[in-house]
C-alpha positions as a printed Julia matrix, in Angstrom:
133×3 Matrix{Float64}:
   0.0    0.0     0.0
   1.28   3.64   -0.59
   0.79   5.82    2.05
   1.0    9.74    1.86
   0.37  12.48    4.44
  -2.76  13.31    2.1
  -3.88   9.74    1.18
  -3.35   6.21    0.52
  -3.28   3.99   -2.15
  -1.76   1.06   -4.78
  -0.7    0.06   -7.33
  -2.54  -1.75   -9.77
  -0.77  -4.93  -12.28
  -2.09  -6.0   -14.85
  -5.41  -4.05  -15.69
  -5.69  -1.68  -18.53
  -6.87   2.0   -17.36
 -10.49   1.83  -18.33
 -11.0   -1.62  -16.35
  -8.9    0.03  -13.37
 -11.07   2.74  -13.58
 -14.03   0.77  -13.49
 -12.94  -1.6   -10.56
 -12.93   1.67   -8.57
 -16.19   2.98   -9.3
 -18.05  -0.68   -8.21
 -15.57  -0.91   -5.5
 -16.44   2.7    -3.95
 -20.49   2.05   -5.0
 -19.5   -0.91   -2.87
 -19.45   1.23    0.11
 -21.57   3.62   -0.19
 -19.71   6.08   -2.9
 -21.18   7.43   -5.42
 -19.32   9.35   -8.36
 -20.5   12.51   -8.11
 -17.62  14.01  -10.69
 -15.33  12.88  -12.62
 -12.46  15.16  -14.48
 -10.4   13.12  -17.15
  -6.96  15.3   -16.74
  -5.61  14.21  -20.05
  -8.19  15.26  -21.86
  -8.38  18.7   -20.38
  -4.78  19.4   -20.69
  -5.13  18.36  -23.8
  -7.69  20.59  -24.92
  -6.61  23.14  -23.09
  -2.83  23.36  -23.07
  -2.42  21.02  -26.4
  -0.08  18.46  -23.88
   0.18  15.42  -23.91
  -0.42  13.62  -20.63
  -1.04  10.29  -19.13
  -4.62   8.83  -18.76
  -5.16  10.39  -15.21
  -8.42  11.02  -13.66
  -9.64  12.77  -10.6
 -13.12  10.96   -8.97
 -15.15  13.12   -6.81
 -16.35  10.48   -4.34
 -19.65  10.94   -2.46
 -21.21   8.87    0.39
 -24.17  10.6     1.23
 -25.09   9.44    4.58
 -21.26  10.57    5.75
 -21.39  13.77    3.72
 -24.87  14.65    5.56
 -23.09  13.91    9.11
 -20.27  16.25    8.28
 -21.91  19.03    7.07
 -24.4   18.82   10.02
 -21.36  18.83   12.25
 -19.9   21.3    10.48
 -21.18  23.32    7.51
 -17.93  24.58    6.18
 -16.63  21.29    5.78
 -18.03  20.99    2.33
 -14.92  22.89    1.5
 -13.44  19.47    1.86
 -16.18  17.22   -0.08
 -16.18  15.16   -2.3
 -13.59  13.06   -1.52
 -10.95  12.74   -3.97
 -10.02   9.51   -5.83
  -6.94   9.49   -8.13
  -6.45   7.08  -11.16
  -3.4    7.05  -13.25
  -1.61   5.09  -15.6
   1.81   4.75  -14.48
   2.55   2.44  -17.24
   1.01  -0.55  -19.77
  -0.9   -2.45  -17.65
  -0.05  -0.86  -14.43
  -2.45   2.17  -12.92
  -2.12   3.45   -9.34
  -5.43   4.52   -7.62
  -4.94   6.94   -4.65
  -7.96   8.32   -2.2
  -7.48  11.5    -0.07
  -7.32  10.5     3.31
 -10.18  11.89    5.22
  -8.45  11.94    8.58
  -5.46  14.44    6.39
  -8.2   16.69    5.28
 -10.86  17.07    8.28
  -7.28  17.62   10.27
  -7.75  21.08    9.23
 -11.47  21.22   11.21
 -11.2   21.26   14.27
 -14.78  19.99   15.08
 -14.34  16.65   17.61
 -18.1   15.61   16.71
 -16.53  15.01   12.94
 -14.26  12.33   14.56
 -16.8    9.12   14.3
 -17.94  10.39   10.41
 -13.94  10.38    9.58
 -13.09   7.08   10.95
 -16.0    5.55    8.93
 -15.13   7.38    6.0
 -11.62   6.27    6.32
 -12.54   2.58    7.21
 -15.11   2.32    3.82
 -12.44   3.69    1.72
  -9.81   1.61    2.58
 -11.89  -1.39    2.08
 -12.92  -0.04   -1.12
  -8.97  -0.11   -1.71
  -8.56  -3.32   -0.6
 -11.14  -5.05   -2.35
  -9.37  -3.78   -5.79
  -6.61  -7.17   -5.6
């Protein structure tokens, strides 16, 4: 598993980017994520900037049931929502899928009723990571 101050992750062998992508989406729906946005980076840069890139995407992940609890706990936290899932090729057959860590970005809140709504949105997302073997 990677870890980073600002999220975890892996790396992925053997899948091609669409069916890496895919196994992400049903593993998050898994748990109670929904994909509320999705922003295909090479594309954009593309389009934008006329660069080539890697296939890299950024997921906006939703659970609603957590999301409600937050923002009843504290309203300004939607500054942090969705969470953040990010899929990249690294190379042929190899993709690496990393998910902000919730605990990293509701560190910046200090709001102690948040604390039960971050450990279960850490603990789904992390099995939504480890179901992707």
């Amino acid at each position: 598993m990677n870890e980073l101050k600002i999220g975890f992750g892996k790396t992925l062998h053997g899948f091609g980017f669409q069916e890496a992508l895919d196994r992400v989406t049903q593993a998050l729906a898994a748990e109670g994520f929904g994909v509320l946005t999705e922003i295909d980076v090479q594309a954009t840069l593309k389009k934008k900037l006329d660069v080539d890139f890697k296939q890299y995407r950024i997921l906006g992940a939703c659970n609603p049931s957590l999301a409600h609890q937050a923002l009843v706990a504290a309203p300004h936290v939607g500054l942090l929502l969705p969470c953040n899932v990010v899929v990249q090729e690294l190379a042929e057959g190899e993709v690496e899928v990393m998910i902000a860590d919730p605990r990293a970005m509701f560190s910046l809140v200090r709001e102690p009723s948040l604390e039960a709504v971050v450990t279960e949105a850490e603990q789904r997302l992390r099995r939504a990571l480890d179901s992707l073997e």
